[in-house]
C-alpha positions in Angstrom: -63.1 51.3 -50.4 -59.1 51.5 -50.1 -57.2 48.8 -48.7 -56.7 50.8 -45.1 -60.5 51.2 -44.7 -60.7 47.6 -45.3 -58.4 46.6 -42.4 -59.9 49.1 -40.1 -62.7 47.0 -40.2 -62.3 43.9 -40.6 -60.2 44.4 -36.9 -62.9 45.7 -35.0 -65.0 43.0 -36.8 -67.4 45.8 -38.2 -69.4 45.1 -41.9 -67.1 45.4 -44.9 -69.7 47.0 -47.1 -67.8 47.7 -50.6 -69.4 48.8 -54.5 -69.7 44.9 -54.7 -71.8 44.6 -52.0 -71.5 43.3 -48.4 -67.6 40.9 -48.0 -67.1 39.2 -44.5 -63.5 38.4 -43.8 -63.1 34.3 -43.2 -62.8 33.0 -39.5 -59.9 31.7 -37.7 -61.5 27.7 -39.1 -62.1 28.8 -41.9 -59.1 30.6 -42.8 -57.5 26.9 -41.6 -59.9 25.8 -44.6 -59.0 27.7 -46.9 -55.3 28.1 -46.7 -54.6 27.1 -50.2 -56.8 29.0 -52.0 -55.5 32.4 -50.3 -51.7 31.4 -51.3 -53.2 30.9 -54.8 -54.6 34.5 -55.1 -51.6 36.1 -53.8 -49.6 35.1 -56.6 -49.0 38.3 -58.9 -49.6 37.7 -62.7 -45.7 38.1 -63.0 -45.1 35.2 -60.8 -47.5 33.1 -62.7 -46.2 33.9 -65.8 -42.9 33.3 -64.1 -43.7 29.7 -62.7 -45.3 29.3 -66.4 -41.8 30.5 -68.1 -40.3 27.7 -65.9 -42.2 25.4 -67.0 -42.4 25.4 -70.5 -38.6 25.7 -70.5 -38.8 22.7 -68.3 -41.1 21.0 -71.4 -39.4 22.4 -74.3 -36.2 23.7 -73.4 -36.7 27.5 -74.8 -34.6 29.7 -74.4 -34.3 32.3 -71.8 -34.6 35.1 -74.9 -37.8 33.0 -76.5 -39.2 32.6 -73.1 -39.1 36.1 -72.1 -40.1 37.2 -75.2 -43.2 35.0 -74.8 -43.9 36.2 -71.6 -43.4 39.9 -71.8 -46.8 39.3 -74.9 -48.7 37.4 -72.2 -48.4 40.0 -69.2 -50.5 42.1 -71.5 -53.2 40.2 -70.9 -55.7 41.0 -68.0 -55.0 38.7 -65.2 -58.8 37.2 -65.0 -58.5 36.6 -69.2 -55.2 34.9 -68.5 -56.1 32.5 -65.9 -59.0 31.6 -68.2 -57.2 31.1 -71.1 -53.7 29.4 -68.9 -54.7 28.6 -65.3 -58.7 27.8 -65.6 -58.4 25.6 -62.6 -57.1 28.8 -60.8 -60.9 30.6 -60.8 -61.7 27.6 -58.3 -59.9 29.2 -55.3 -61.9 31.9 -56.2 -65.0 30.7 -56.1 -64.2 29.1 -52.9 -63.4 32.5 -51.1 -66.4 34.5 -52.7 -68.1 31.6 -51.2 -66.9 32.4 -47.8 -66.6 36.1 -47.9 -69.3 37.2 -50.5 -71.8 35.1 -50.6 -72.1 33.5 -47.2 -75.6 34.9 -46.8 -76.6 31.6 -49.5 -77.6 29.0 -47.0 -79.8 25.8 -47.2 -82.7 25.7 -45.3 -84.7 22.4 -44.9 -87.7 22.1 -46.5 -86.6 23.7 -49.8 -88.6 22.1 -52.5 -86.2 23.4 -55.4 -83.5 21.6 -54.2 -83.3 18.2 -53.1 -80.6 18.5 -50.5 -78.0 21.0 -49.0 -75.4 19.5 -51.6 -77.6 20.1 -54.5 -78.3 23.8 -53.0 -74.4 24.3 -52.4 -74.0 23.5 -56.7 -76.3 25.8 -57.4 -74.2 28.2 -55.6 -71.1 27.7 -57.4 -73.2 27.8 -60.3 -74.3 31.2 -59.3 -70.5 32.4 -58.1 -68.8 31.6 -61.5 -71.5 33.3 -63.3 -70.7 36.6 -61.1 -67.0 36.0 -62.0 -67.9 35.5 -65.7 -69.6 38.8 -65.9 -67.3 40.7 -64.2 -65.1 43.2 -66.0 -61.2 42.9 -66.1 -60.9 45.6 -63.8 -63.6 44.3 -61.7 -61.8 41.2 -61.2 -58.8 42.5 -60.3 -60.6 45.0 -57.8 -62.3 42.0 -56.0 -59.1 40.3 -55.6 -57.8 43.2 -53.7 -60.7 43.0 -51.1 -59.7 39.5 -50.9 -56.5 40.0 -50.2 -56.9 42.7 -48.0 -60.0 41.0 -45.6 -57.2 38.5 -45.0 -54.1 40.5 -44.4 -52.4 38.9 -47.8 -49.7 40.3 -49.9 -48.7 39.8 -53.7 -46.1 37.4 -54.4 -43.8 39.0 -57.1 -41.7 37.4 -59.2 -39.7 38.5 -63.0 -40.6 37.5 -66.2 -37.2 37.5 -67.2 -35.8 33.8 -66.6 -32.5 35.0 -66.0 -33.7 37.8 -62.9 -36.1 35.2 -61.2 -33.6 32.3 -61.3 -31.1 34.8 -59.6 -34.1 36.1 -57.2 -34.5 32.3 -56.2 -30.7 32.0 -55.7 -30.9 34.7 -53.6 -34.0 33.7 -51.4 -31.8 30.1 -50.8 -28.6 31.8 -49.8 -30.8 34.2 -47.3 -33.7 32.3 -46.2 -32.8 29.0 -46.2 -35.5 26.5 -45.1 -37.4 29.1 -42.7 -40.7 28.9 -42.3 -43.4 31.2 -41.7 -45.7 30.2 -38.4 -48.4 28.1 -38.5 -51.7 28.6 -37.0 -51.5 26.6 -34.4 -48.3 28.8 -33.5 -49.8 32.0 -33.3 -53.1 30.9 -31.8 -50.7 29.6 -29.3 -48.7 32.9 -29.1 -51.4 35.0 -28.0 -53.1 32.2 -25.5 -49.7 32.6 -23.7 -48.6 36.1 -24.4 -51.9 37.6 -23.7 -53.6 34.5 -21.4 -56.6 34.8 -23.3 -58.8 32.3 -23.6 -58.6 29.5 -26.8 -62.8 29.8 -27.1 -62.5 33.5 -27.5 -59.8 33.4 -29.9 -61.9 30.9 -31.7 -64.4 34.0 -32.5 -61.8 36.2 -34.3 -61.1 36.0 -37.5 -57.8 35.2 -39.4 -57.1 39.0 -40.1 -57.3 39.9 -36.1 -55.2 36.8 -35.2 -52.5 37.6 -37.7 -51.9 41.1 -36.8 -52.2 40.4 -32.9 -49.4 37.9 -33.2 -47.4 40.2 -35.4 -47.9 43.1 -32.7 -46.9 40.9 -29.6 -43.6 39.7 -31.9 -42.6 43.9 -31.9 -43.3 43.8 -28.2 -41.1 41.1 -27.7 -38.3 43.2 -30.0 -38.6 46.2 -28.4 -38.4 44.6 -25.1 -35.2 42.8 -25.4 -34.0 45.7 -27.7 -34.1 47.6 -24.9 -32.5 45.2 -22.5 -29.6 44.9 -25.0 -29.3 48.8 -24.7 -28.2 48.6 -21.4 -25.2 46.9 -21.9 -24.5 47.7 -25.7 -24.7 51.3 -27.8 -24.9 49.3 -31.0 -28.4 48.0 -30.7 -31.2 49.3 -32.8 -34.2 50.5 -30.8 -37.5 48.7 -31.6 -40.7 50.4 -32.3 -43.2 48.3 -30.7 -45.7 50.6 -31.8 -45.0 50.5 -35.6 -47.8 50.4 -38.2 -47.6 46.3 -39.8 -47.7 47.3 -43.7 -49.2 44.4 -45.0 -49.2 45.6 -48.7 -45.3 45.0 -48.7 -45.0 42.4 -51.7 -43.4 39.0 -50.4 -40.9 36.5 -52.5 -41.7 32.6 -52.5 -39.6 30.2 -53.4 -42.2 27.0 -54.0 -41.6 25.4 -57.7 -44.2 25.4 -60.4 -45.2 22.2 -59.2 -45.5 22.6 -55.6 -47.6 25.6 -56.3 -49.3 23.2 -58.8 -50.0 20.6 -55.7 -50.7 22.8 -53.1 -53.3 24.5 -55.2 -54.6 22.0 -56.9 -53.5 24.2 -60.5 -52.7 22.2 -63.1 -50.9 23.3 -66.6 -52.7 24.0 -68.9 -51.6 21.5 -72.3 
C-alpha cells in the first residue's frame, strides 16, 4: 500500500489493511504516549550515522577524513542490521509502536490460566513482537517503518555523513531557526477547539494523524486569509493557497545533539 493510500485512510479513520496485515494509527493519548518513540523512527540511517560520526569524534577525536570514511562503509549496512549491531536499544521504540498499531488486537482477558496477570500477558507480547522484528527481512523492516511513519503523519530526519556538511547544516539551522519550536499537543488540540469550536471529547476520538493535519489546514486558512487582507493595501504579497495539499513526505532537519537524541529516546551508545 503507498504512502497516499495510507493517509487516505487513516483520515477518514477507515482499516489500514497492508501485506503485513491489519495497522491502526495511534490515538490522540496515545500518540501523547508515544512521542519519543515516533521521533526515534524518523531518524534517517544518515542522521544516525551522523549523530554516531559526532560522537565517536567526540570519544576519540578522528578525523573528519577517518570519520567519513568510517561512515560512508557503515551506510551500506541495512538500517534494521545496523541498529542491531550499533543502536540495539533503538528496536524498543519499535516494539512499542507495533504494540500500538500492529498488534493491538493482543489483549488480557481475566481468567487466563497461561498467564498469571495482565503484566505477565503484556511480556509475552513483547516476546512475540521482537520475534516478528527478528524474522523480518531487511526490506521488510524498512517497509514497516514507512507504514509507521506514514499512519502518523512523520517525516525522515536527514542528515550527511560527511562531518564537515552536517556541522555546516547545523550552523545553518542555528542562524535560521533559532530556538523555534514546533507546537505541542496541547497547542493544536487547542487550535481547533477555538478555530473550529468543536468539542474537546470529540477531538479526544481522533487520532494523532487527523489532529495534525486539521491544525496544519486551519494554519493555511489563517494565511490565506490575512494574505488576502494584506493584498488590499499592498501588490507585493504572495497569495496563499489555503487549499494546498500538506506533503508530509518532505524530509525535516533537527538540530538535537547525540545526546539529547540519546535522552529523549532512551538510545544509548553502543561501547
Amino acid at each position: 500500500m503507498e504512502r497516499h493510500e495510507i493517509e487516505d485512510r487513516v483520515i477518514l479513520d477507515l482499516p489500514i489493511v497492508t501485506d503485513y496485515g491489519e495497522f491502526k494509527p495511534l490515538t490522540i493519548l496515545e500518540y501523547m504516549q508515544n512521542v519519543s518513540s515516533l521521533a526515534a523512527i524518523s531518524y534517517s540511517k544518515k542522521k544516525l550515522l551522523a549523530l554516531l560520526g559526532q560522537a565517536e569524534q567526540e570519544a576519540s577525536e578522528k578525523s573528519d577524513s577517518e570519520t567519513f570514511e568510517m561512515l560512508k562503509e557503515l551506510n551500506k549496512v541495512p538500517l534494521k542490521e545496523l541498529m542491531m549491531e550499533y543502536f540495539n536499544e533503538f528496536l524498543v521504540h519499535y516494539a512499542v509502536l507495533l504494540r500500538e498499531t500492529k498488534f493491538f488486537y493482543m489483549r488480557y482477558e481475566e481468567g487466563n490460566e497461561e498467564f498469571k496477570d495482565e503484566q505477565d500477558y503484556e511480556k509475552h507480547v513483547i516476546r512475540v513482537i521482537f520475534e516478528y522484528i527478528n524474522n523480518l527481512t531487511n526490506e521488510e523492516f524498512d517497509e514497516i517503518r514507512e507504514i509507521l511513519l506514514a499512519l502518523h503523519n512523520q517525516t525522515e530526519v536527514s542528515g550527511f555523513l560527511n562531518p564537515q556538511l552536517q556541522r555546516s547544516r547545523d550552523k545553518k539551522d542555528k542562524l535560521f531557526t533559532g530556538d523555534s519550536k514546533s507546537p505541542s499537543l496541547v497547542t493544536m488540540i487547542t487550535s481547533c477547539v477555538a478555530y473550529t469550536g468543536i468539542d474537546y471529547k470529540e477531538i479526544s476520538n481522533w487520532n494523532a494523524f487527523q489532529l495534525q493535519h486539521t491544525f496544519q489546514r486551519i494554519a493555511y486558512f489563517i494565511n490565506h486569509k490575512t494574505a488576502t487582507l494584506f493584498q488590499t493595501v499592498s501588490g507585493d504579497v504572495e497569495q496563499i493557497n489555503w487549499a494546498e495539499n500538506i506533503d508530509s513526505e518532505n524530509e525535516k532537519d533537527d538540530r538535537m545533539t547525540y545526546n539529547q537524541f540519546a535522552k529523549n529516546t532512551g538510545l544509548q551508545q553502543k561501547s
